[in-house]
Residue, then its C-alpha position, 0 to 999 in steps of 0.5 A: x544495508x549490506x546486501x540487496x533488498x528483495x522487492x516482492x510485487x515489484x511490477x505493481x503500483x506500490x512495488x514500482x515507487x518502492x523500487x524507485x526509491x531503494x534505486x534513488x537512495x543507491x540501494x541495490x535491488x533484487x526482484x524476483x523472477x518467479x515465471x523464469x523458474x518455471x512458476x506462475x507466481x510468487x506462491x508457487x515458490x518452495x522453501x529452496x527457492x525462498x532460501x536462494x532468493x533471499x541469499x545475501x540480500x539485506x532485507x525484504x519489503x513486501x509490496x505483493x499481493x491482491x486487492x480482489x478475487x476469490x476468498x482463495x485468491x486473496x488467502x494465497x497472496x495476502x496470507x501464505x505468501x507473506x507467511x512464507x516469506x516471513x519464514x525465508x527471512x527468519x531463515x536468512x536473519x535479515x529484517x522485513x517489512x510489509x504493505x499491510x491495510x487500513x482496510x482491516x480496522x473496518x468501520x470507525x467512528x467519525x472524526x476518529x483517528x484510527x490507532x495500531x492497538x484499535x480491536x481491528x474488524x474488517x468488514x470485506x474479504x480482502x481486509x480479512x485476508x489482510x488481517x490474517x497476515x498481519x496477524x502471521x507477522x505478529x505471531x512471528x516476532x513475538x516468536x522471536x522468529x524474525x524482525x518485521x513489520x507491517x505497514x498499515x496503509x490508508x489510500x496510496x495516490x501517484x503515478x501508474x495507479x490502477x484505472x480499477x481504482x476510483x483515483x485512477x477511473x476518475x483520471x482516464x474519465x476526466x482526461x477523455x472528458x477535456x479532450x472530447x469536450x463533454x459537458x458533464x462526468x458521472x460519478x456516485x457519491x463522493x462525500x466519504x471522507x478517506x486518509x490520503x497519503x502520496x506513493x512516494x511517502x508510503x515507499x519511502x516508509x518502507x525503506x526507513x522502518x526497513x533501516x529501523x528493523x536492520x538498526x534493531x531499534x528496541x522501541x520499534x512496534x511490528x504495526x504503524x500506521x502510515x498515512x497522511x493523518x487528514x480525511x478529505x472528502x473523496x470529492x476533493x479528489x475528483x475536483x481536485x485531478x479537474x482542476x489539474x487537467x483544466x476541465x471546467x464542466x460538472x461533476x454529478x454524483x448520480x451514479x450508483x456508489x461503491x458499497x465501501x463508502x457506504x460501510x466505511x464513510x470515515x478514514x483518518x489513520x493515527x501517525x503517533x506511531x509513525x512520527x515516533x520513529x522519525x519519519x515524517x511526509x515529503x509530498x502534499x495532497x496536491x503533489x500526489x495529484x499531479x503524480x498521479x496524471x503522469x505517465x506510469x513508470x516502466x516496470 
């Protein structure tokens, strides 16, 4: 790739491992410094300065965007953001590429690997808002306005990952649990199965359907799941970061659960999609485990 790439929500937990890799790979960067220009945020940006922050670069990958807040909130950085950025590239004719969500197939059915061409029905808002701007994305290549494409993630672990999160909640609770000795940890119920894949692979993805879309690869769908294409019980998970840190005291699942479990009890994407472009995954479950008890990169 001729050119930086442009990483959006660089400073984020995915957009960190995007930068890492683009760095590993010797690929120049560019991030966006929207507050030095006198804006709030990445939404604030207007068609000049789009155009000037896209100049030269080699592509974009979108790592922004927000997984809670108001429905307004999740439109403006899940829908107008993207939609804007996909028109600041169709205007610079270089390719992008998208972190889209598993959250917007909603519920399927046990045992199910879920497919790119699945009628998607998310059930909250952040995977509505999700599925409007993969639906933008779409509209735009059919339009023949740009090369994108949007990468439908399940559950992202490693390094740095939020404490909002239950990986990172169950980490800080186990951690402070072995340093202080106690006997037990509360968690709710952890018999929803999820479709774990490592960070370090999901950004890695990015970049090679990024080289994918600068290629022109004809085959190349505008949707691909990635993922690890395995459910696991979440508890795994919480065993699993306890038996890293050593801690060797019960694990109850007696507190009140997350609703998502209950609505969403089955996550396993289909790879076919993924596979068929060449890309395969570098980093096991347990990899992804150990990553994610480090120390958080800088930003």
């Amino acid at each position: 790739m001729t050119g930086p790439v442009v990483v959006l929500g660089a400073g984020g937990f995915l957009g960190r491992h995007v930068v890492a890799a683009l760095r590993g790979a010797g690929q120049a960067v560019r991030v966006p410094s929207p507050h030095a220009a006198g804006r709030p945020d990445l939404t604030g940006l207007d068609r000049a300065a789009w155009d000037d922050l896209l100049r030269g670069s080699g592509g974009v990958i979108n790592a922004a965007g927000r997984t809670a807040g108001s429905e307004q909130e999740l439109e403006a950085a899940n829908v107008h953001l993207l939609s804007a950025a996909l028109s600041a590239a169709g205007r610079a004719g270089v390719p992008l590429v998208t972190f889209a969500s598993a959250a917007e197939y909603g519920r399927t059915e046990d045992g199910h690997a879920a497919h790119e061409t699945d009628e998607a029905r998310p059930l909250a808002p952040y995977g509505q808002s999700k599925l409007r701007g993969t639906q933008a994305l779409q509209r735009a290549v059919q339009e023949g306005q740009v090369r994108a494409a949007a990468l439908r993630l399940t559950n992202p672990l490693g390094e740095g990952i939020g404490e909002g999160t239950l990986p990172g909640r169950a980490a800080r609770e186990l951690r402070q649990a072995t340093r202080l000795g106690l006997e037990s940890v509360r968690f709710g119920p952890l018999g929803a199965r999820r479709d774990f894949v490592d960070a370090r692979d999901a950004a890695r993805a990015a970049l090679h359907l990024l080289a994918q879309l600068h290629a022109e690869v004809p085959t190349l769908p505008d949707v691909i799941n990635v993922g690890s294409g395995e459910a696991r019980p979440v508890r795994d998970l919480v065993t699993g970061l306890a038996a890293q840190l050593g801690y060797h005291g019960e694990l109850l699942e007696d507190a009140p659960g997350s609703p998502r479990s209950g609505d969403v009890p089955y996550q396993r994407a289909d790879l076919t999609r993924l596979h068929a472009s060449g890309f395969r995954a570098r980093h096991s479950f347990g990899d992804s485990l150990r990553a994610l008890l480090q120390e958080p990169m800088p930003a």
